[in-house]
C-alpha positions as CSV (number, residue, x, y, z in Angstrom):
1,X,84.8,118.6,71.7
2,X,87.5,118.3,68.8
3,X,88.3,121.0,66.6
4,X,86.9,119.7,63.9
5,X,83.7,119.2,65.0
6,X,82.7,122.4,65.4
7,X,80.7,125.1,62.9
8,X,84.3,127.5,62.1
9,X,83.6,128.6,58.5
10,X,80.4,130.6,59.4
11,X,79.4,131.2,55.6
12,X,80.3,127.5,55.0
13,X,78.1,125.0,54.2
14,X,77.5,122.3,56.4
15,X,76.3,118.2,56.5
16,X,75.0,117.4,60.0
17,X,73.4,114.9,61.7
18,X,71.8,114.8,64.7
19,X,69.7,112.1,67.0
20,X,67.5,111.3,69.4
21,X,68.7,110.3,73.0
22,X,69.4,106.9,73.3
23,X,68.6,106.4,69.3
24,X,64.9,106.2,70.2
25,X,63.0,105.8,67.0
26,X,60.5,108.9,67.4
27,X,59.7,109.4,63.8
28,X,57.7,106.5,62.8
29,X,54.3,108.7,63.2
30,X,53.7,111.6,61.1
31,X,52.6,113.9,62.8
32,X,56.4,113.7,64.3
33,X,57.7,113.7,61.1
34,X,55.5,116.9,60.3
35,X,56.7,119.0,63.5
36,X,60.0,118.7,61.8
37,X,58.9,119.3,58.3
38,X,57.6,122.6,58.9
39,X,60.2,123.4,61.3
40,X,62.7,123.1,58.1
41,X,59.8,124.6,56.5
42,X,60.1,127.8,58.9
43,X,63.7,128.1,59.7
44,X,64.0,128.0,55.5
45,X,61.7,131.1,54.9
46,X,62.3,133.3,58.2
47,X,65.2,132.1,59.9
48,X,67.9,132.1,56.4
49,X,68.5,128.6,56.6
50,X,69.4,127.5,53.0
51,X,68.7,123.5,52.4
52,X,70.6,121.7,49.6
53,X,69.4,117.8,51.5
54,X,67.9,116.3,54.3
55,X,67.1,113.3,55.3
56,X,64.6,112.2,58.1
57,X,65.5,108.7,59.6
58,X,63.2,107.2,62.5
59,X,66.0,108.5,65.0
60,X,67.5,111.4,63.5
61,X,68.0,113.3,61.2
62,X,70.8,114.7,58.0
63,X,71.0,117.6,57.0
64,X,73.4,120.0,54.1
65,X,72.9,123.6,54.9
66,X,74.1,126.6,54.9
67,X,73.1,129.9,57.2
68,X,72.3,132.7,55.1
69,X,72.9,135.0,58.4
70,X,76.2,133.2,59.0
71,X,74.7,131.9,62.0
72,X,74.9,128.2,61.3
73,X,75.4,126.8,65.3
74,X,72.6,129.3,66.5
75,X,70.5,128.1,63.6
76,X,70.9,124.4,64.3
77,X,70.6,125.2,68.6
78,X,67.3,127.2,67.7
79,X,66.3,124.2,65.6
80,X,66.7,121.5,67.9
81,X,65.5,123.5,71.0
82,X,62.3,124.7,69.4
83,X,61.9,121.0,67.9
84,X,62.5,119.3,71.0
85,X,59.8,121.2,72.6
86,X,57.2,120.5,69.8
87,X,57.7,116.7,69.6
88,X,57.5,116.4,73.7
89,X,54.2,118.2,73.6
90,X,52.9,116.3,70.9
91,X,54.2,112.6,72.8
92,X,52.2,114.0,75.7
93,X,49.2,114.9,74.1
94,X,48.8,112.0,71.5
95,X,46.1,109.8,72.9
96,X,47.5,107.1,70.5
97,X,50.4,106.7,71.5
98,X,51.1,103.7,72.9
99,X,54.9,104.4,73.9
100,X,54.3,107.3,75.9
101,X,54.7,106.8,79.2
102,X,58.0,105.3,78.1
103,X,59.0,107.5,75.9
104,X,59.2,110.5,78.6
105,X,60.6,108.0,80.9
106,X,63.6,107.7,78.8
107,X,63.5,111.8,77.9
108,X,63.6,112.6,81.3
109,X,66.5,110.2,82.2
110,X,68.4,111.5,79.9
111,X,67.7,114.9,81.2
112,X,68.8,114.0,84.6
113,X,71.9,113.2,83.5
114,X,72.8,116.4,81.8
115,X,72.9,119.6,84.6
116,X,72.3,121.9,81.9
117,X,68.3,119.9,81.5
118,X,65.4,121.1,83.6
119,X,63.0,117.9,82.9
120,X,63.4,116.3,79.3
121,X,66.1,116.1,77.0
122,X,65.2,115.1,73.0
123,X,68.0,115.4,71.2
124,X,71.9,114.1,71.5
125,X,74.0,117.6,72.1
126,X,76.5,116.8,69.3
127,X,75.6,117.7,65.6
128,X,79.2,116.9,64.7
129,X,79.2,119.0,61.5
130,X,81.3,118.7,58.6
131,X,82.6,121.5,56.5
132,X,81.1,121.0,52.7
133,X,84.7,122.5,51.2
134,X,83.9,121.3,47.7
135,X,82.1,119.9,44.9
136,X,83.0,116.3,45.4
137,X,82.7,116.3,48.9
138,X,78.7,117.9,48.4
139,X,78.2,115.3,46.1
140,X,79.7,112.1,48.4
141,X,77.3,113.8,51.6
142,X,73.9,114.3,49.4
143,X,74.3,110.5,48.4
144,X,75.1,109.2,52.0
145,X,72.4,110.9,52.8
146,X,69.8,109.8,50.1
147,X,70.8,106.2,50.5
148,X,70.5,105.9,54.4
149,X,66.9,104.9,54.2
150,X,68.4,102.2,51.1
151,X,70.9,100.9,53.3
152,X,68.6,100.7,56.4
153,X,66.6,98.3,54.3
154,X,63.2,101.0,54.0
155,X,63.1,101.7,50.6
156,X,64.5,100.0,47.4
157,X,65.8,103.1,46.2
158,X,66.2,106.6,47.8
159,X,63.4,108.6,46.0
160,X,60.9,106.2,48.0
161,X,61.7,107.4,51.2
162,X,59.0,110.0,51.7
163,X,61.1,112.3,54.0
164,X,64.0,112.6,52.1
165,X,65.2,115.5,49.6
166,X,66.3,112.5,47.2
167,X,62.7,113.2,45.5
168,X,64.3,117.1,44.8
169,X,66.3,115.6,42.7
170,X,64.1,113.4,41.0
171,X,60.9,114.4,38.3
172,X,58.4,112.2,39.3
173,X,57.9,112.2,42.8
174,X,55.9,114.9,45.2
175,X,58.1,116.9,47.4
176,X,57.4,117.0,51.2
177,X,59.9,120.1,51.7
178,X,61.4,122.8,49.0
179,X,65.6,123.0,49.2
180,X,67.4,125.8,47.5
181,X,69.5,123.4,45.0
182,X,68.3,121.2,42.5
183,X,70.2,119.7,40.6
């Protein structure tokens, strides 16, 4: 992996992304959306993660944090694994879904091709993160990442996307998930 994509400035703050294997749009029921929601939820009140956006896109997800226990690749490995787990179980116990069967298909073939997989693997390995270093920078992230859902032709503007902090940062809209800036 490159230097650069890799969590050095532990106090930092950080934009990630992250995805599903193969880019398999998972979150398009929400009750998948929700395992993930309170997740954030969690990892925000117990586990010191401090959320300034996020963004939660049918087959991944963006995120600006920071670890308040300068922890941030433990945090995100925690995260993922604990997520991963969570969505599985709910694929294999959701009588309604109608992808299932191919679904874990595709989880466990990507699992069998990593050696460090027992059975199923969810998420891509790479988070490639990106050091927030300043103002402008923050700024240019929290809009790529409110406008995703805009330019992925979802929404006609990013405070309509339901899983997005983009409704933080507007008055008028409910929030799904509390972040520690508002602007």
């Amino acid at each position: 992996m490159s230097r650069k994509h890799k969590f050095h400035e532990k106090e930092g703050a950080y934009f990630i992304s992250f995805a599903t294997v193969f880019w398999i749009d998972i979150f398009i029921r929400m009750e998948y959306f929700d395992i993930l929601i309170e997740a954030l939820r969690y990892c925000r009140k117990n586990k010191g993660m401090i959320i300034f956006g996020y963004c939660i896109m049918p087959s991944h997800v963006h995120l600006l944090f920071r670890s308040e226990k300068c922890q941030p690749s433990e945090l995100i490995r925690d995260f993922k694994g604990f997520t991963a787990k969570k969505l599985l179980q709910a694929i294999e116990d959701n009588t309604q879904e109608s992808r299932k069967e191919w679904l874990l298909w595709m989880f466990k073939k990507a699992g069998s091709q990593n050696s460090n997989i027992k059975k199923y693997q969810f998420w891509q390995q790479n988070n490639m993160p990106l050091e927030i270093w300043s103002l402008k920078v923050f700024e240019q992230k929290l809009n790529y990442v409110h406008q995703n859902p805009v330019e992925s032709g979802f929404v006609m503007e990013p405070w309509e996307w339901k899983y997005s902090s983009a409704r933080n940062y507007c008055d008028d809209y409910e929030r799904i998930l509390e972040i520690d800036v508002n602007l």
